[in-house]
C-alpha positions as CSV (number, residue, x, y, z in Angstrom):
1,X,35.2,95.1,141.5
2,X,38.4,96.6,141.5
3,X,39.3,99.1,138.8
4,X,43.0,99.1,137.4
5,X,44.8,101.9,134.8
6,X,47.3,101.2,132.4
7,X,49.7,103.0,130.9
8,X,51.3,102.3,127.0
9,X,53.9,104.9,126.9
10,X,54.1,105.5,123.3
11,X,57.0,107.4,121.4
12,X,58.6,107.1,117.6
13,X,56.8,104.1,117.0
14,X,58.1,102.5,120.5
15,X,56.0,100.9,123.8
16,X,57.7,101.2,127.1
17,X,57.0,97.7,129.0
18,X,57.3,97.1,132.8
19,X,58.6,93.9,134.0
20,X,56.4,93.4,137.6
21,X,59.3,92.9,140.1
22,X,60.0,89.3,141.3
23,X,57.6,90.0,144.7
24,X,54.4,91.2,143.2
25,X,51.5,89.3,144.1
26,X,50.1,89.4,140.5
27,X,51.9,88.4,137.7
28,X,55.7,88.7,138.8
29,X,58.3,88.7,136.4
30,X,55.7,89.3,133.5
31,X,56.0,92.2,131.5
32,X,53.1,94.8,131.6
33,X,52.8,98.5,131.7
34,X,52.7,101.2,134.6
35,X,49.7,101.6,136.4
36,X,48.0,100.8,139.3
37,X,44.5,100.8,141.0
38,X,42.3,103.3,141.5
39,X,41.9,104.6,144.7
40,X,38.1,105.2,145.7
41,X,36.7,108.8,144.8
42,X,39.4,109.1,142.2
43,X,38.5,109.3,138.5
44,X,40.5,107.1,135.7
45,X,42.5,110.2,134.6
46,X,43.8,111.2,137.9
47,X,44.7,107.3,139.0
48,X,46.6,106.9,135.5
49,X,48.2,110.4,136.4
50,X,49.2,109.5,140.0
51,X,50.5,106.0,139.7
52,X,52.6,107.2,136.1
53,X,54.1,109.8,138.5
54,X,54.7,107.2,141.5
55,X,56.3,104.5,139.1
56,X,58.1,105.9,136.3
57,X,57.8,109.8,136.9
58,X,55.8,111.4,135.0
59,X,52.8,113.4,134.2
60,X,50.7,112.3,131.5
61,X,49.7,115.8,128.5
62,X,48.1,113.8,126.0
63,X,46.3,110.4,125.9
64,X,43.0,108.7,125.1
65,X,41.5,105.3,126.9
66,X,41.7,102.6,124.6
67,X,40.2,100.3,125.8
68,X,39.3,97.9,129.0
69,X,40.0,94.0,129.7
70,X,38.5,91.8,132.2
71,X,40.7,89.8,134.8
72,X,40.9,86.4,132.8
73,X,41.5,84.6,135.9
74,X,38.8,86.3,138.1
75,X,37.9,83.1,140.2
76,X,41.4,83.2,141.6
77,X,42.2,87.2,141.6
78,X,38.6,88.3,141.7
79,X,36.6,90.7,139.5
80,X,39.2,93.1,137.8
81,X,39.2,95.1,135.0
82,X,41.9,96.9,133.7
83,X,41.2,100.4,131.8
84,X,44.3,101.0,129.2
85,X,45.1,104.1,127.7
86,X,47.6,105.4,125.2
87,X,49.7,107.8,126.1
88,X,51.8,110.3,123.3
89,X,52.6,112.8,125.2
90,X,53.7,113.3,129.1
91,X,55.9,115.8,131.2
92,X,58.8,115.0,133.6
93,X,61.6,113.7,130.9
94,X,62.4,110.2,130.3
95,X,60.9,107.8,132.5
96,X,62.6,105.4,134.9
97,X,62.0,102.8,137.5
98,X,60.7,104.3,141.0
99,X,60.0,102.5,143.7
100,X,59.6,98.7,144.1
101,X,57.1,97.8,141.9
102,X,59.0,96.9,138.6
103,X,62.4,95.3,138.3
104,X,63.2,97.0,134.9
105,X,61.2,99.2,132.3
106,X,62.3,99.1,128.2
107,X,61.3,100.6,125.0
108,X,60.0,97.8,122.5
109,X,59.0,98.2,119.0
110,X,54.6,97.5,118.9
111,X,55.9,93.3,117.0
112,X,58.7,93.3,120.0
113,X,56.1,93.8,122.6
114,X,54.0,91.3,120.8
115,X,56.8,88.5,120.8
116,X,57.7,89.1,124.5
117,X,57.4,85.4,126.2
118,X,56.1,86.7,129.9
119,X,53.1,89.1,128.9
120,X,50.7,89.7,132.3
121,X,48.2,88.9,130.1
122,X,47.2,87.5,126.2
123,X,44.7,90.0,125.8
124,X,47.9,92.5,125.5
125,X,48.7,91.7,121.9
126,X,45.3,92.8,120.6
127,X,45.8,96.0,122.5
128,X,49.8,96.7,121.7
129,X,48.3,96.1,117.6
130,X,45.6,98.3,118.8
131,X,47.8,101.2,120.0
132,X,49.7,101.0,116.9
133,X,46.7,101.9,114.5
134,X,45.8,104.4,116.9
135,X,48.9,106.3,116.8
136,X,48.5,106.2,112.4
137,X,45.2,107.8,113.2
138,X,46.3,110.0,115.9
139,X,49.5,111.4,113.3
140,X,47.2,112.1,110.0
């Protein structure tokens, strides 16, 4: 099984979205969030801190795991499962596009996000919504 993090970015009721560069071997040109997989021996906190920090540049301070999805199509791109966290809080400035991987990132409002037409995956929605009452929670 291969273990993935994801990273929603979340600031003054905005998302920051990743659009997977054009090459990718999964999902290219969809819209998704940074992260990567989880090398072995490393926990889910220091893969979502290493792969924020090799694609958009930062350091994550404050965020909580959201929740996970399952690969949908796991008979073609085998047994996945994606671990998503929210992050409010992260060092390092503004982020920006590093490396290859992506071909743009951009704020989006939570119903934005929800209307983009390329998601990676459906499941997204229910977790962008998700992130949304999370962050009312997280502010009261």
């Amino acid at each position: 099984m291969t273990n993935i993090v994801n990273a929603l970015l979340y600031r003054r009721e905005m998302v920051l979205l990743a659009k997977r560069s054009a090459g990718r071997k999964a999902y290219p040109g969809c819209w998704s969030f940074p992260g990567g997989h989880v090398e072995e021996g490393e926990t889910l906190s220091d893969a979502l801190a290493r792969e924020l920090q090799e694609e958009v540049g930062l350091t994550p301070r404050v965020y909580k795991r959201i929740d996970s999805i399952s690969e949908p199509n796991s008979e073609t791109d085998g047994r996945v499962i994606y671990h998503m966290f929210a992050v409010f809080a992260w060092d390092g400035g503004e982020p920006c596009a590093a490396g290859d991987e992506h071909s743009e990132i951009r704020w989006f409002t939570i119903e934005e996000a929800c209307a983009v037409k390329r998601l990676a995956l459906p499941e997204y929605g229910g977790i962008l919504r998700k992130l949304g009452m999370i962050e009312l929670s997280h502010s009261n």
